[in-house]
N, C-alpha and C positions, 0 to 999 in steps of 0.2 A: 423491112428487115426483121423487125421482131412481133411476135406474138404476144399476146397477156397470158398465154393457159400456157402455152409451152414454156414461158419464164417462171413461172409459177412451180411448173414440173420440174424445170432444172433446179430451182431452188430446193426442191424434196429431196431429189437426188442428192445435191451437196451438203443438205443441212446432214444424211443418212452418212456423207463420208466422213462431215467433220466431227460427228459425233463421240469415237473415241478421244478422240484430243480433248475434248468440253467433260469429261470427269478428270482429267488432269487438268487443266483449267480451272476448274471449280474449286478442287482442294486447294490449287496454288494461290487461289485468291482469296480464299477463309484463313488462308495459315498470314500469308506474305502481303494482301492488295485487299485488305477486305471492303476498300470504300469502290473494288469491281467486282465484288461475287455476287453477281445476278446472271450468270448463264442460265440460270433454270428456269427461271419464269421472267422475262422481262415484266411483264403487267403488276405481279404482282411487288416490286419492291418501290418500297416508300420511303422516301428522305427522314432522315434522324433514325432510321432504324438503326439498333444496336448490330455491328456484325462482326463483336470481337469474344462472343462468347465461347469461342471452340479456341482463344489463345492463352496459353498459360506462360510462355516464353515468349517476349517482343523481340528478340535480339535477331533474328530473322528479317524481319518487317524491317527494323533498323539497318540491317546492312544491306539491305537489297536499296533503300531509298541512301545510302551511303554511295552505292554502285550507280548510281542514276548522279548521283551529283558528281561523280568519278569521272562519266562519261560528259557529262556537259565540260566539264573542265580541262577535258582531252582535246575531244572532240567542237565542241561549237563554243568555246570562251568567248564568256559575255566582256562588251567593247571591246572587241576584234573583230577585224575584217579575216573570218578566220575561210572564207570559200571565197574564189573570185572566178571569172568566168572571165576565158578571151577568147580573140578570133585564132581557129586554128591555121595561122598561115603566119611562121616567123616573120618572116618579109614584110608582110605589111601591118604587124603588130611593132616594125621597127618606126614606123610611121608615130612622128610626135603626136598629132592630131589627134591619131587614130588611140592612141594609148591613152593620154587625157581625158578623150572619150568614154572606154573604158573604166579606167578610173574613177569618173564620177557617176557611172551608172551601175558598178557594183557600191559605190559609198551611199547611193541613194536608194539600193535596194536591202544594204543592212540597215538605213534609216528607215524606210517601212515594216521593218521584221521590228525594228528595236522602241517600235511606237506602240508606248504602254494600249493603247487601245488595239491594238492590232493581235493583243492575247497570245503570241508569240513565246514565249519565256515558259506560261504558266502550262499551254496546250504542247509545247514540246517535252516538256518535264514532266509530265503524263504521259504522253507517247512513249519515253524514254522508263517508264517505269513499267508501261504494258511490255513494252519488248523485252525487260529483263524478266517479265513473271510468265507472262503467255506464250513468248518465243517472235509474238508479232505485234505490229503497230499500224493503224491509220491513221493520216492527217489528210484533213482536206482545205490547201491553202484558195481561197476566195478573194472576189472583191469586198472592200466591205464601202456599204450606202448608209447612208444617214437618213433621216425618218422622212426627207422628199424626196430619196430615192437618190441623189446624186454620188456620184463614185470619190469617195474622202480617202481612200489606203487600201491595205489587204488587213485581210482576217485570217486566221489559222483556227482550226478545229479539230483536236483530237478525239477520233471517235471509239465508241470500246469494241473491241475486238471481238465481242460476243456477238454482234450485230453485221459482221463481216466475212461472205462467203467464196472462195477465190478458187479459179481453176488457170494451169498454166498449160504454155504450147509448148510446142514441140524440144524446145531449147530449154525449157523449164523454168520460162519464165512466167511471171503473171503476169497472163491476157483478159481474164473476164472478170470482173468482181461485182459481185453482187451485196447489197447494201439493205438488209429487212430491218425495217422500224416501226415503231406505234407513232403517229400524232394525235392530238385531242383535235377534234376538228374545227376548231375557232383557230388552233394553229395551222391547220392546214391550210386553214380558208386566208388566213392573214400571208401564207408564204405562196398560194399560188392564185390566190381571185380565183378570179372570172373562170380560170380555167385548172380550178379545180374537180374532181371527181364529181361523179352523182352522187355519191356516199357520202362526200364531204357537204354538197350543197343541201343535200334530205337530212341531215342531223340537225344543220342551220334551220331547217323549215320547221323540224320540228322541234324547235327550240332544246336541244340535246348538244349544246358544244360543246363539254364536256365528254362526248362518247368518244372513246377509241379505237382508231382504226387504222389497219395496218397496211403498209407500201413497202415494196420493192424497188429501190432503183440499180438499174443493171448498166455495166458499163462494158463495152467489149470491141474489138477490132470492128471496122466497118467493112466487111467482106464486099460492099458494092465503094468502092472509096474509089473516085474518078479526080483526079489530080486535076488544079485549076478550077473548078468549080467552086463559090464561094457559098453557096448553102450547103448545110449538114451533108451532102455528096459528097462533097470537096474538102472531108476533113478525117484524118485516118482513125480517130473514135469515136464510137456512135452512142447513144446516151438514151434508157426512157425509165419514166415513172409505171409503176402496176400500182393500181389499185387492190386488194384483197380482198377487202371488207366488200360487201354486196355484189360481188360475182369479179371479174377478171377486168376492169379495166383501164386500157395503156392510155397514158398521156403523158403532154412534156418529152417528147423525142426530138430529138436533137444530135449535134454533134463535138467532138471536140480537137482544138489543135495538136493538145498532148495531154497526158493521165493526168484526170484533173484528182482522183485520189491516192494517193503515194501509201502505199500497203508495202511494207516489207518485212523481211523474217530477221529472226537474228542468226538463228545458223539451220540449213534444209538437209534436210537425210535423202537420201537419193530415194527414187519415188516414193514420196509425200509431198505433198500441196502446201502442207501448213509447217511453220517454223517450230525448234525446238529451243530449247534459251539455260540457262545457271538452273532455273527455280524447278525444270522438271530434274536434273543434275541430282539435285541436292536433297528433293522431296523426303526420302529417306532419314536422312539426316535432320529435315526438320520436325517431320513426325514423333521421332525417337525424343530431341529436347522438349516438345510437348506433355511428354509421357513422363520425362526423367523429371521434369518441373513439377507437376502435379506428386510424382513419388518425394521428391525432397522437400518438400511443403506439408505431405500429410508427415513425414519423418519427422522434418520440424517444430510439428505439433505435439507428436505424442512425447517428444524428449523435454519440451516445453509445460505440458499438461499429461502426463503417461497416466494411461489407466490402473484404477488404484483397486487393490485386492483386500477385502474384509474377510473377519469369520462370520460364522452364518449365524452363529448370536447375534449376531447387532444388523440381522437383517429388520429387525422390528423399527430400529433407530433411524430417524433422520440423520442422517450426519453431512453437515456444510463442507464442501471441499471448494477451497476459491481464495484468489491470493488476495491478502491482508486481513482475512478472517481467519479467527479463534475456530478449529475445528475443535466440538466434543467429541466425546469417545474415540480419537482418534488412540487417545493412550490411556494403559488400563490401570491400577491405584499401585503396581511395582514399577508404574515408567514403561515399560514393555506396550512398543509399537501395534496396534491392530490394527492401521493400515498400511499397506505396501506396496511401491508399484511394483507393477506383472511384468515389466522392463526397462532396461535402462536403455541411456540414450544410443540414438544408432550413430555408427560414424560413419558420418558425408562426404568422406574428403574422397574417399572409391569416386563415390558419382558425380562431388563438383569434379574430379579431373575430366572424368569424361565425359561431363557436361562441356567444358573449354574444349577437350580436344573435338567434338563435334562444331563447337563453336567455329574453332580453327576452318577447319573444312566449311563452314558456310561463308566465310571472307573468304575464302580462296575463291569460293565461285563466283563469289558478286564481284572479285579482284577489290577488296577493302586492301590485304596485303599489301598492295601498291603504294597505298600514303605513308607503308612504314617504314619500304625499303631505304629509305634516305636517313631514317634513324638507328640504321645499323651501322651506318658509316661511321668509320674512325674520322678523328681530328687530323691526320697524318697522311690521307690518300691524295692520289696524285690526280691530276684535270683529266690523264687517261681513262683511272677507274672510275671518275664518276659518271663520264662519258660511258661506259661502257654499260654502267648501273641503266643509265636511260635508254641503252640501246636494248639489255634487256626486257625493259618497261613495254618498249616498241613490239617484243617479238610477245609478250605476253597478254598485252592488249590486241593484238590483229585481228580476233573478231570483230572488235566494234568497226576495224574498217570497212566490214562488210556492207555498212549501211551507207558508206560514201557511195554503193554503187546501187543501192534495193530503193535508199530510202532520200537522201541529201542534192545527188544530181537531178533523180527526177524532181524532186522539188523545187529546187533552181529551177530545170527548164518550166515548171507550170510561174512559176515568180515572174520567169522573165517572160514569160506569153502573155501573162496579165497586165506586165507593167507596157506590153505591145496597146494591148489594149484600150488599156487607160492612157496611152498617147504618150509615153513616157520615153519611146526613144526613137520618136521622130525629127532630130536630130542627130541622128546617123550620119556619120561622112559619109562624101560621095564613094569613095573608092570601097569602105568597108558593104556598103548594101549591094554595088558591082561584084564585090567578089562572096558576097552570101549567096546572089544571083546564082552565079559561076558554081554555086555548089561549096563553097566555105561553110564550116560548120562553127561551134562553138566548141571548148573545152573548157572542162574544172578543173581548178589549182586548188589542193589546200593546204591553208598555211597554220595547221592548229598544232598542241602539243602530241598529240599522237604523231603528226607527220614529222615534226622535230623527234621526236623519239625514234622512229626509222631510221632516220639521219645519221642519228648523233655516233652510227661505227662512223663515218667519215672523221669527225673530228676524234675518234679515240686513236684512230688510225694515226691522224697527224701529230697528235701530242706522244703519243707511242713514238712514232720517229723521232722527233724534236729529243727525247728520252734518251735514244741511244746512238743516233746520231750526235748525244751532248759529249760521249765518251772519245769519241773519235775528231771532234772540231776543240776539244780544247786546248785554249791559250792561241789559238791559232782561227784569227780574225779572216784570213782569208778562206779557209773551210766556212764561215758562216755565210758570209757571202756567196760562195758557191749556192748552199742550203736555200738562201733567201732568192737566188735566180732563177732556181730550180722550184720552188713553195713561195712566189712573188706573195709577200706581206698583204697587199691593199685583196688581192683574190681570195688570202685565207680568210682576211675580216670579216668580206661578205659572205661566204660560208658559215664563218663561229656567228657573227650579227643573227644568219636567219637560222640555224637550229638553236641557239640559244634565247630565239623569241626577241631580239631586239627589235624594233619600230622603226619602218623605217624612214619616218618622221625626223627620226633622229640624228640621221646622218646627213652629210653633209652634201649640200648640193655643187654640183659641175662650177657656177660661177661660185660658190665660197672657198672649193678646193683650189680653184684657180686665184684668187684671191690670196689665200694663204702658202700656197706656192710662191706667189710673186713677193708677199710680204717675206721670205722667209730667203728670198733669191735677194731682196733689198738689203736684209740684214746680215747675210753674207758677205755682198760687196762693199760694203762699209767698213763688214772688220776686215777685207782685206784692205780697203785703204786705208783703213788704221795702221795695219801692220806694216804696210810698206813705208808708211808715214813715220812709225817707230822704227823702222830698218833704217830710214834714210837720217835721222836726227841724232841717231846713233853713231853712222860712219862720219858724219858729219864734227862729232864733236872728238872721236877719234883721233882722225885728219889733224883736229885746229889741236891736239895734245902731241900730235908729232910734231909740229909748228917748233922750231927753238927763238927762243925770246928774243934773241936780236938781230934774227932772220928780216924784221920787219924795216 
């Protein structure tokens, strides 16, 4: 299925399309990202190099890595189960078994994501930073092996976006990604042996591991993909390494179950390949506080130290100018000043404003604004408006939902292909792998603040009613009743529990409810046989007070 020279070619081709996006790129990563401004020469950049010499204003950098911890906090909140994956078939997801099951295979697949070694946290928070500066993101979720090779978890790898060539089909989706890198060849030779390159083994020969040399790996539909076949035929994407270095050669071809790298955009302009994100948005605006930085800093200087004007007598003289020194001749033997400065101080307060108001506009893009809106609120608002506050939140974060669908489920499904792999859910009920058979699929659920913030008009809606519905049931208990049959209590709980993020750890389980029903069914029958007990000891004494005393 594949060529080495014609992957080579395609690669020309798309390195010649992505090309204008990699000068926007480039600036956005010197101004915003600068530990990624290596679009232009890969080979050439070197760790600890300084690459903050072109920033005079950080407040950028800062809100963009504001907008990444924004989005993890919406989006993937660490200790939550914030995505789960079930069988799509109600029916038989009503199945105890079948849900337990579930259950413990999405808690065991946040326990491999949430295992400090599995670099999860640190390689998505990088991810999450390329996709707010560049527009895009790769990760590539893996097995990860321990030094004799045996399979201990998964690994996550966020790769830089500069190194990442993508074309889509017809739908507009991405189908082929190509993947160019340098390795030194001691790493080549350590990541593929035996069956690595000529190039990789002749660097070894000639004791050269150190040398540099560049691969290709291409990933793309298997246009010969024959269904049921269990080698690389028999799997819908097909996979190979190009060699560059020393002429064209393919190796490592292979195939896959599903996209083993999860490349996604933050937002796609209708024909473009490549995403667009905040930081091209704003570039404008970050440009200009670089320029006004540097203006209000030499400003600050000269009103600080202003250039000083002499007559041209005393150009012969030394004269000291510097704070806490005695200058000579700066004054002549009547007191009369001979030096002056050429101007006085400038006033800042024009440029700090629209230093802020530019500022302003860079939180809005990165959506910093969002952690403040709850600081606008009065002490006196009602559970409607705040509800409503968060359903706003929802409508103004809806880009980042974009990546539940580019970036979050394919990755799931490469997790849970893996965790197939590694033997992890061969313990399937019976009936669940019958009706996978049958053509059941899987579906994502998520349960983060972003999807509570969609939510939350339902509940503004309900406390809105509750509101005005208060005007019309008062004093009058049986209008509430009506209300509570119509808006049954224990159904709204579960609603306010899940958009207001409750756990549902927390609640109570079937046999404690039933429990506490019954406790609460005992301690009614009690006070009624209290009461009757006090009705009857009452008539009773009555009775013996009607009695006349020598009735007896």
């Amino acid at each position: 299925m594949f060529d080495a020279q014609r992957i080579i070619n395609d690669q020309e081709e798309m390195a010649q399309e992505r090309r204008p996006f990699e000068t926007m790129m480039q600036e956005c990563a010197e101004l915003l990202l600068p530990r990624q401004s290596n679009f232009r020469n890969l080979a050439q950049m070197y760790q600890g190099h300084n690459l903050t010499t072109q920033i005079f204003d950080e407040y950028a950098q800062q809100a963009l890595e504001q907008g990444v911890s924004l989005f993890e906090g919406y989006v993937m909140p660490r200790g939550q189960i914030w995505q789960r994956f079930e069988l799509d078939d109600e029916a038989l997801m009503k199945s105890q078994r079948v849900r337990a099951w579930v259950d413990a295979k999405n808690a065991q697949l946040f326990a491999l994501r949430n295992d400090p070694r599995s670099g999860f946290a640190g390689q998505v928070h990088e991810s999450i930073a390329s996709l707010f500066c560049f527009g895009m993101q790769s990760t590539w979720p893996d097995i990860r092996r321990d030094v004799a090779g045996r399979a201990i978890g998964l690994s996550y790898k966020s790769e830089f976006i500069g190194q990442i060539y993508v074309r889509e089909d017809a739908n507009g989706l991405i189908d082929t990604i190509h993947h160019a890198f340098p390795l030194r060849a001691r790493q080549a030779m350590g990541k593929w042996g035996e069956a690595a390159p000529e190039a990789v083994k002749k660097a070894i020969r000639d004791n050269t591991p150190e040398a540099v040399i560049d691969f290709i790996h291409v990933i793309a539909p298997n246009r010969a993909f024959q269904a049921g076949r269990l080698d690389a035929s028999g799997k819908p994407w097909a996979g190979a390494f190009v060699c560059k270095t020393g002429g064209a050669e393919l190796f490592q071809t292979g195939g896959y179950r599903v996209m083993p790298r999860i490349v996604s955009r933050f937002i796609n302009a209708p024909n473009e390949s490549y995403g667009r994100c905040p930081a091209f948005t704003i570039l404008p605006a970050v440009r200009a506080t670089q320029q006004m930085m540097v203006d209000i800093m030499v400003a600050s200087e000269l009103s600080a130290r202003p250039p000083m004007g002499a007559h041209s007598d005393l150009a012969d003289q030394m004269i000291r100018y510097a704070a806490g020194e005695i200058t000579y001749g700066a004054i002549d033997s009547r007191g009369q000043q001979l030096l002056r400065p050429l101007m006085d101080g400038a006033d800042l307060q024009p440029a700090m404003a629209m230093l802020d108001k530019l500022h302003g506009h860079i939180d809005r893009a990165f959506y910093v604004d969002m952690l403040q809106i709850r600081n606008e609120l009065k002490s006196h608002v009602t559970d409607s408006q705040l509800y409503q506050r968060d359903e706003e939140k929802g409508m103004l974060l809806g880009p980042f939902a974009n990546q539940e669908t580019e970036w979050l489920s394919p990755m799931q499904e490469r997790e849970i292909d893996l965790m197939d792999e590694l033997g992890l859910l061969d313990d399937m009920p019976e009936e669940a792998i019958e009706a996978m058979d049958d053509g059941v699929g899987l579906k994502t659920v998520y349960d983060n603040g972003l999807s509570r913030a969609q939510e939350a008009g339902a509940a503004a809606g309900y406390f809105r009613m509750r509101e005005q519905y208060a005007g019309v049931a008062a004093n009058d208990p049986e209008a509430w009743a009506a209300f509570n049959r119509k808006y049954p209590p224990d159904k709204v709980l579960d609603k306010l529990g899940r958009i207001n993020g409750v756990p549902a750890s927390w609640e109570a389980s079937d046999e404690e409810r039933e429990d506490a029903e019954q406790e609460a069914a005992n301690r009614q029958s009690i006070a009624d046989v209290l009461a009757v007990a006090e009705s009857a000891s009452g008539t009773a004494k009555n009775l013996s007070q009607m009695v006349p005393a020598n009735a007896v």
